[in-house]
C-alpha positions in Angstrom: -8.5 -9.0 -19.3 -12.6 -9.6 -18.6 -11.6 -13.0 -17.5 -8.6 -12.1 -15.7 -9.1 -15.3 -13.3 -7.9 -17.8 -15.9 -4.5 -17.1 -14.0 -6.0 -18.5 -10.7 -3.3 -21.2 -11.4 -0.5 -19.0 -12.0 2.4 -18.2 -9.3 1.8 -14.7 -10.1 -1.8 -15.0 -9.6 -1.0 -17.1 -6.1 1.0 -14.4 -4.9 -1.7 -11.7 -5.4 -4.0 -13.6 -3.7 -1.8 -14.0 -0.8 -0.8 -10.7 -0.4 -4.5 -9.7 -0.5 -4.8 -11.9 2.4 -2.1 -10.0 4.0 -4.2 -6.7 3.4 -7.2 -7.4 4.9 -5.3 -8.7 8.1 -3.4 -5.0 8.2 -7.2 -3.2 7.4 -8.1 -5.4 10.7 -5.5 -4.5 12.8 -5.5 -1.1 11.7 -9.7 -0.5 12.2 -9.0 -1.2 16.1 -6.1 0.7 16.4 -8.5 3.4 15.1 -11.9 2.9 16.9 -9.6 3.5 20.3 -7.0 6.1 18.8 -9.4 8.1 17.0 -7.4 9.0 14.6 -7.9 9.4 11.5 -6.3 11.0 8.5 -7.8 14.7 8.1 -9.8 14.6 4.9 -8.0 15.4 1.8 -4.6 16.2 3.2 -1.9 13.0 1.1 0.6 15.3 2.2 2.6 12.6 3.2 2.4 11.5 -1.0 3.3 14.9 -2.2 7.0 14.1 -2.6 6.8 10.1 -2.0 7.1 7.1 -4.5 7.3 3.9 -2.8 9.6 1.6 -3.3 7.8 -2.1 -3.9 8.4 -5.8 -4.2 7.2 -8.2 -7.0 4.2 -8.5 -5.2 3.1 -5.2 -4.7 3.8 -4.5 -8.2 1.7 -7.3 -9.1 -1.7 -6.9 -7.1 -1.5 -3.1 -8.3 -1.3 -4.1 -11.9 -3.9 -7.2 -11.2 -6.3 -4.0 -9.5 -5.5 -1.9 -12.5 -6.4 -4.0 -15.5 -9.3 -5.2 -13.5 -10.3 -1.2 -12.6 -8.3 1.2 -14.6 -7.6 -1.1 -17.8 -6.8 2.5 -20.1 -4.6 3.6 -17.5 -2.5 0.1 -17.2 -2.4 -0.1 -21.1 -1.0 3.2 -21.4 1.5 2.5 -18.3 2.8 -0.9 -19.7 3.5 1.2 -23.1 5.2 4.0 -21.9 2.4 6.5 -22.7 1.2 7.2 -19.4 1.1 10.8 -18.4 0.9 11.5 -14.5 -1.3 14.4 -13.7 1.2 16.1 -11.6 3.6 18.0 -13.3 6.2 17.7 -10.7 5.9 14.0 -11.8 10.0 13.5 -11.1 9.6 14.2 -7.3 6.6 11.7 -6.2 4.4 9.1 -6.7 2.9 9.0 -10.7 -0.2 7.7 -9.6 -0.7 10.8 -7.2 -3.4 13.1 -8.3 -2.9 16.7 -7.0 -6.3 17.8 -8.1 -8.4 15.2 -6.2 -9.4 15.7 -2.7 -8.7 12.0 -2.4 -5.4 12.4 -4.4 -4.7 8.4 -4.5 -5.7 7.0 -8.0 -5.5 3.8 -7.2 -6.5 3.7 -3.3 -8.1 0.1 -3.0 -4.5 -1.2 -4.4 -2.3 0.9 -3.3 1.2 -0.4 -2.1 2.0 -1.9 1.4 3.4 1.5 2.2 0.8 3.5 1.5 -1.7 1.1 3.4 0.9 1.2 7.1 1.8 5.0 7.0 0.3 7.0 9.7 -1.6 4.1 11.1 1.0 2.2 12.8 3.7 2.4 15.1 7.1 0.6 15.8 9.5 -0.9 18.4 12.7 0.1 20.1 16.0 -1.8 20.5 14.9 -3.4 24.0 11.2 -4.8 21.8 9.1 -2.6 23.5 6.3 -1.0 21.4 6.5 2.6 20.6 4.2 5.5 18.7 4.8 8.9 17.2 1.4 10.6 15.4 1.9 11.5 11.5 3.9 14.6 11.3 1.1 16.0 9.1 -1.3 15.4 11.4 -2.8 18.7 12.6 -1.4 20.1 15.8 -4.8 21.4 16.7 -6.5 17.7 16.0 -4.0 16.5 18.4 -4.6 19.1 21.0 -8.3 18.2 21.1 -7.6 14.4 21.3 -8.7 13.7 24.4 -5.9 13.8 27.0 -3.9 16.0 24.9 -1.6 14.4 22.1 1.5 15.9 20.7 4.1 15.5 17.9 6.3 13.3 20.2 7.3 9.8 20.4 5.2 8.0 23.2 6.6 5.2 24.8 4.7 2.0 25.6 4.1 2.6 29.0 2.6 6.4 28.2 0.4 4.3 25.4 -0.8 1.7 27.8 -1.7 5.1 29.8 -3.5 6.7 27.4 -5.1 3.9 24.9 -6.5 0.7 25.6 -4.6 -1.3 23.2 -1.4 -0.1 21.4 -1.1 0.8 17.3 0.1 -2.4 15.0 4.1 -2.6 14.8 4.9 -1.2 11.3 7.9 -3.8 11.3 5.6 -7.0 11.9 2.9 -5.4 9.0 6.2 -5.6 6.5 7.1 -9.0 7.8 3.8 -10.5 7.0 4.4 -9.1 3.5 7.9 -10.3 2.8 6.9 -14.0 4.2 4.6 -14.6 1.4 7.7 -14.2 -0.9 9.7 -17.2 -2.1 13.4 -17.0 -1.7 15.0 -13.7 -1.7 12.3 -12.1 -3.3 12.1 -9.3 -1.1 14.1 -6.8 -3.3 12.6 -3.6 -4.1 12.3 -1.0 -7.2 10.5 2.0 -7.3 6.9 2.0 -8.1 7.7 4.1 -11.5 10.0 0.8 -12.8 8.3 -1.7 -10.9 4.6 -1.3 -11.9 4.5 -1.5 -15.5 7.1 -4.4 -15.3 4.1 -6.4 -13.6 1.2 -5.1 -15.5 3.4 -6.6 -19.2 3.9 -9.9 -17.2 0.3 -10.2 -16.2 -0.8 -9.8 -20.0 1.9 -11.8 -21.2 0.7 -14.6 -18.8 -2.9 -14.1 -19.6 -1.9 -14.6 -23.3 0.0 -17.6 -22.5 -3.0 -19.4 -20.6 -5.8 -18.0 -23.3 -3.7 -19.7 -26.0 -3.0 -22.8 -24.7 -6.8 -23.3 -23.9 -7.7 -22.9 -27.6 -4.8 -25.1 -28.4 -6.5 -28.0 -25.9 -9.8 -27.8 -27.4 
C-alpha cells in the first residue's frame, strides 16, 4: 500500500476524500466553540470509550482503513485477517481499537470515526429548533465549577448560552448531516466498528490489487 493514491480514481477513494473534507470543517467549528468555551477534554480521561464502540457507515469504515494501512499497516493486516488482538481484555464491552494502558487511549486518534470526533464538543437542538448544550458527563465537576461563571452538569438552554458564551457549541445533528450527505443513495446504514472496519480495510486492498494489475496489464 506505499502508493496507496493509485485509487484517487476509485468511488471508494472519492468518498474518503470527501469525508475528510467533512472533518476538517467539524475540527473548525469545533476549535471556536473551544477558544470561547474553554473546554477541553481533561487529559487522559476516554472515559466516555471505556464501554463504547461506535456504530459507522461505509465511509467511516473506509477513511479508518485508508488511515490504517497508510499509518498502522501491521495492525490493518492483522484486522482484515481476523488476527487482531485488542489490548483490552474486556474487548466484548467497547471499542477494539481502545487502548487502556495509554494516557491517550485512542489508537487510531487522527482517523477516528465521526463519533468519536463530535462527542463532548458539541451540542444539539430541541423540538421548537432552538440550540441547546449539556457539558460531557465526565467532565469534572470541579473543572466546571471553576469555569468562569460557574458551569454545571445541566442542560443550558440557548438563551442561558447566548448569556454566558459568545457564540453557541456546533449542533451535533447538523455535524452528522454533513456526513450522511456525502453518501450516495441510502447509504447511511450503520454496523459496528468491530464488523465494519475490516470489511473496508479487505475492500481497499482488493481495489488496490485490481488497479495495480490492470496498470501492468496496459503497459
Amino acid at each position: 500500500m506505499e502508493d496507496f493514491l493509485k485509487l484517487k480514481d476509485t468511488e471508494a477513494f472519492e468518498l474518503i476524500e470527501k469525508l475528510d473534507a467533512v472533518y476538517k470543517t467539524i475540527e473548525e467549528k469545533q476549535a471556536e466553540w473551544l477558544k470561547v468555551s474553554l473546554l477541553n477534554c481533561p487529559d487522559g480521561c476516554g472515559s466516555c470509550c471505556v464501554n463504547f464502540e461506535p456504530d459507522i457507515t461505509e465511509a467511516e469504515a473506509l477513511y479508518l482503513a485508508y488511515w490504517l494501512l497508510t499509518n498502522q499497516k501491521e495492525k490493518a493486516e492483522a484486522l482484515a485477517e481476523g488476527t487482531f488482538l485488542s489490548l483490552r481484555k474486556d474487548n466484548d464491552k467497547g471499542c477494539i481499537l481502545f487502548n487502556p494502558d495509554s494516557p491517550y487511549h485512542c489508537t487510531v486518534y487522527a482517523g477516528r470515526c465521526l463519533i468519536c470526533r463530535i462527542f463532548g464538543y458539541s451540542g444539539d437542538t430541541g423540538k421548537n429548533g432552538e440550540r441547546r448544550w449539556k457539558p460531557c458527563r465526565f467532565y469534572p465537576q470541579e473543572k466546571l465549577s471553576a469555569h468562569k461563571p460557574p458551569l454545571a452538569h445541566k442542560q443550558y438552554s440557548e438563551e442561558e448560552l447566548k448569556n454566558i458564551f459568545p457564540s453557541y457549541p456546533p449542533a451535533m445533528s447538523e455535524l452528522m448531516q454533513q456526513a450522511l450527505s456525502i453518501l450516495p443513495g441510502d447509504q447511511g446504514a450503520t454496523v459496528p466498528l468491530r464488523e465494519a472496519l475490516p470489511t473496508a480495510i479487505r475492500k481497499l486492498k482488493f481495489l488496490y490489487n485490481l488497479v495495480v494489475n490492470q496498470s501492468e496489464e496496459n503497459k
